[in-house]
C-alpha positions as CSV (number, residue, x, y, z in Angstrom):
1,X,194.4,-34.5,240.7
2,X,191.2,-34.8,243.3
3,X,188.3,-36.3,241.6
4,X,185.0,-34.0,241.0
5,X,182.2,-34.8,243.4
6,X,179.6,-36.7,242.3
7,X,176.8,-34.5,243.8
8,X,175.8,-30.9,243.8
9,X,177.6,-29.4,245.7
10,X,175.4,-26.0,246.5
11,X,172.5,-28.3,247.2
12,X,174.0,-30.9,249.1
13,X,175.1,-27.4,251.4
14,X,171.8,-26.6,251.2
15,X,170.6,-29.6,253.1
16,X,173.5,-28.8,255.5
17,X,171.7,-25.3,256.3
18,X,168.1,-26.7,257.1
19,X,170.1,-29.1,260.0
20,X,172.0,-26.2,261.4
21,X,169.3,-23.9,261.6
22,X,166.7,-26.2,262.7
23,X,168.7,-27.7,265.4
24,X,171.7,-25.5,265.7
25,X,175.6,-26.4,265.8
26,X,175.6,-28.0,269.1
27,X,172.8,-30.0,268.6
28,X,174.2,-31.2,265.2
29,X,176.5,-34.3,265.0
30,X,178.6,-35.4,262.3
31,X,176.5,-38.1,262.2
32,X,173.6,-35.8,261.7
33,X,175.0,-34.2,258.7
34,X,176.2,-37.6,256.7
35,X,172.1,-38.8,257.0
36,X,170.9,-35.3,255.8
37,X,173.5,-34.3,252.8
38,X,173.1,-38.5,251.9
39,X,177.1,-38.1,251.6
40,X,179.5,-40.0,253.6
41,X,181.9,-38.5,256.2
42,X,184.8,-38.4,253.4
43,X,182.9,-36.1,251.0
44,X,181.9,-33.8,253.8
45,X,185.7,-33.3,254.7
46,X,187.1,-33.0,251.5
47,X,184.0,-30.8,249.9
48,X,183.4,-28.4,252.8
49,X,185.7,-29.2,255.6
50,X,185.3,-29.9,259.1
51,X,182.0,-29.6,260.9
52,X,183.2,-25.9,262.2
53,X,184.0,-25.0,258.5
54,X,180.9,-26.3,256.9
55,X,179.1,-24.5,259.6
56,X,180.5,-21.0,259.0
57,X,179.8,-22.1,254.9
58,X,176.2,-22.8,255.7
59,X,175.9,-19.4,257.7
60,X,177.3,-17.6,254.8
61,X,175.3,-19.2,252.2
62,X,171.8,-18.5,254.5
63,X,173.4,-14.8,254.6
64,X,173.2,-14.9,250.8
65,X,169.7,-16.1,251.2
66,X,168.7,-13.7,253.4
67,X,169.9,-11.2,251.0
68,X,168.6,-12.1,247.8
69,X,165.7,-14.1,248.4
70,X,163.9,-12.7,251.2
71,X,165.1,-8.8,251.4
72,X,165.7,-7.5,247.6
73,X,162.4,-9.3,246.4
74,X,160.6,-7.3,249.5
75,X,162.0,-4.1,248.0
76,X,160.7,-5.5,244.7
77,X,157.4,-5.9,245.9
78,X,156.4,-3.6,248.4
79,X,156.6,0.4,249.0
80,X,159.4,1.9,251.5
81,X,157.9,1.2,254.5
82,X,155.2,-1.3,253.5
83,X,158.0,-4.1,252.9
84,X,159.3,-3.3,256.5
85,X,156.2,-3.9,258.4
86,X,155.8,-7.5,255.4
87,X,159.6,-8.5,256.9
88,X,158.2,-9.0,260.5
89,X,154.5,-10.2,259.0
90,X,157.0,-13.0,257.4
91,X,158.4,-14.0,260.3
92,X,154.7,-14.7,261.5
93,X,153.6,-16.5,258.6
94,X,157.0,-18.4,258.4
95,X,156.3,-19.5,262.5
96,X,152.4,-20.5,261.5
97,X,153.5,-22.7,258.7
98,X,156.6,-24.6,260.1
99,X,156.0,-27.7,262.1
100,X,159.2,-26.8,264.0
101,X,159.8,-23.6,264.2
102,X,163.4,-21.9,263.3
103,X,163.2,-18.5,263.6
104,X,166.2,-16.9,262.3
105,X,169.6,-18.6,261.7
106,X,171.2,-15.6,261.9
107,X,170.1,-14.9,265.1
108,X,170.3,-18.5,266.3
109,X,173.5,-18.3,266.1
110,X,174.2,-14.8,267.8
111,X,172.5,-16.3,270.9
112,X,174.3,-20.0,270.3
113,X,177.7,-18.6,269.6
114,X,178.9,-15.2,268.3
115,X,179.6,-13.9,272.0
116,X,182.8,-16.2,272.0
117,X,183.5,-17.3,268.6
118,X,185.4,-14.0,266.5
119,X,184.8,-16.4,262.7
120,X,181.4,-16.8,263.5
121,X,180.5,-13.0,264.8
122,X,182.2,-11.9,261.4
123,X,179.6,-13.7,259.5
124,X,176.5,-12.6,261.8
125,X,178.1,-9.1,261.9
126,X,178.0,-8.9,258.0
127,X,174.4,-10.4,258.0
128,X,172.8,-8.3,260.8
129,X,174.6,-5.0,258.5
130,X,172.8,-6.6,255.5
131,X,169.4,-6.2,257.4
132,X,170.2,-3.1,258.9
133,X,170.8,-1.6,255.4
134,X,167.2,-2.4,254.5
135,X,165.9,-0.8,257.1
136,X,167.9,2.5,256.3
137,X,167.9,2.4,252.6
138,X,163.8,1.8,253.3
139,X,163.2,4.7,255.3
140,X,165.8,6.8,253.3
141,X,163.4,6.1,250.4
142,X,160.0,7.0,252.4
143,X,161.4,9.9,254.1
144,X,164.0,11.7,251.8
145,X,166.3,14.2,253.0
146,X,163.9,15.2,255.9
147,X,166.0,12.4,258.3
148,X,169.8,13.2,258.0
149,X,172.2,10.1,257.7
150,X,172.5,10.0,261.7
151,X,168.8,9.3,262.4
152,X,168.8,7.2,259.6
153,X,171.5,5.4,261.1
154,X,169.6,5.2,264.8
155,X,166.3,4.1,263.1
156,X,167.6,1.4,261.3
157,X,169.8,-0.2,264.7
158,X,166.0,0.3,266.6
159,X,164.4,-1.7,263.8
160,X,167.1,-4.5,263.7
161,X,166.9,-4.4,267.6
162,X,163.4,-5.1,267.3
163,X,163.1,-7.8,264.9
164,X,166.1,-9.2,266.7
165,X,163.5,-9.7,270.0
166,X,160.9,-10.6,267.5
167,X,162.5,-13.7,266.3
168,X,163.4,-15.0,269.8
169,X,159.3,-14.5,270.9
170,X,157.9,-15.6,267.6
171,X,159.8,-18.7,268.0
172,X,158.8,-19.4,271.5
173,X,155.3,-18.2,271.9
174,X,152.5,-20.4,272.4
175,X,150.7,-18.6,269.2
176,X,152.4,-17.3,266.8
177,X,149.8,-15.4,265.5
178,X,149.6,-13.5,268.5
179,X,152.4,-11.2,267.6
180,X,150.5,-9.6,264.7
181,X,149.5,-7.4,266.9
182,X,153.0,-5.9,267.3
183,X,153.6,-5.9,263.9
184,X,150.8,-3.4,263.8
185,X,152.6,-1.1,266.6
186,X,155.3,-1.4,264.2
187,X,153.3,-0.1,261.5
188,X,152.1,3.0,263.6
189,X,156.0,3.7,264.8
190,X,156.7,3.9,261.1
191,X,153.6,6.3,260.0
192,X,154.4,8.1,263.0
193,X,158.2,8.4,262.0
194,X,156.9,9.6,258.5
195,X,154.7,12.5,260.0
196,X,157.1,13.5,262.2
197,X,159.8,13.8,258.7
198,X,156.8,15.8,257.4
199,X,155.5,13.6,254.7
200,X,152.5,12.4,253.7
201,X,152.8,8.8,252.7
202,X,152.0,6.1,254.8
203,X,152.5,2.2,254.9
């Protein structure tokens, strides 16, 4: 019978996740990984697999992150379309406050390597869905029945499409801070979008 680790295993994965999306999976080395997780090459193999498998692990467990810590405590704390416009403010603030700036793993790894890896477009697939039901269960809240399912639908892949180029430019610009001022043409889309459904609220 294997023996148990002798280390925790979600937060030795954990550490795994910060590597990959700060650096990526090309960029990453075996090597790498044994210095960050503080486990030898051994325990990476027989916890989590080869350096492909612990890769697609790490990607799924920053999908669950995504999920529950950044999007359902936005719905939590904001109004329907308030917590849109605070998803693309966070990717600001996130950009001002990092010393090396990460952007999104997610989307890392769609430009890295979901055009030619199936496993790993599975994963951003399910992610980029996850996102792209925020947007539409958001604006399905703010706007009722006055958008049917198939506008929903088209709002929601513009909005994905949108913070998908505003992860790439945050990351790269010379000031972060400089993109606030999209986030407020965001902000005026989204009133706009609500005036045009014929109601009143506004974010």
């Amino acid at each position: 019978m294997p023996s148990q680790p002798q280390f925790n295993i979600d937060e030795t994965l954990a550490k795994a996740v910060c590597q990959f999306w700060t650096h990526g999976y090309h960029a990453t080395s075996m090597s790498n990984l044994v210095d960050v997780m503080g486990i030898n090459r051994a325990s990476i193999y027989n916890t989590y697999g080869d350096k492909r498998t612990l890769f697609i692990r790490s990607l799924e467990q920053y999908h669950v992150m995504l999920r529950e810590v950044r999007l359902e405590r936005l719905a939590e704390q904001y109004g329907a379309l308030e917590r849109i416009t605070a998803l693309f403010d966070l990717v600001v603030a996130d950009a001002e406050s990092e010393d090396v700036r990460r952007g999104c793993l997610v989307m890392n790894t769609a430009l890295e390597l979901a055009a030619h890896e199936p496993d790993v477009r599975e994963v951003i697939l399910s992610a980029q869905n996850t996102i792209k039901k925020f947007f539409r269960d958001s604006l399905a809240e703010a706007c009722g029945k006055r958008l049917i399912a198939g506008e929903l639908d088209d709002e929601a892949q513009f909005l994905l499409t949108l913070l998908s180029g505003f992860l790439v430019q945050v990351r790269n610009c010379e000031n972060p801070g400089d993109m606030t001022a999209v986030t407020g043409r965001i902000s005026g889309y989204l009133n706009n979008l609500l005036h045009q459904s014929g109601k009143e609220e506004s974010c």
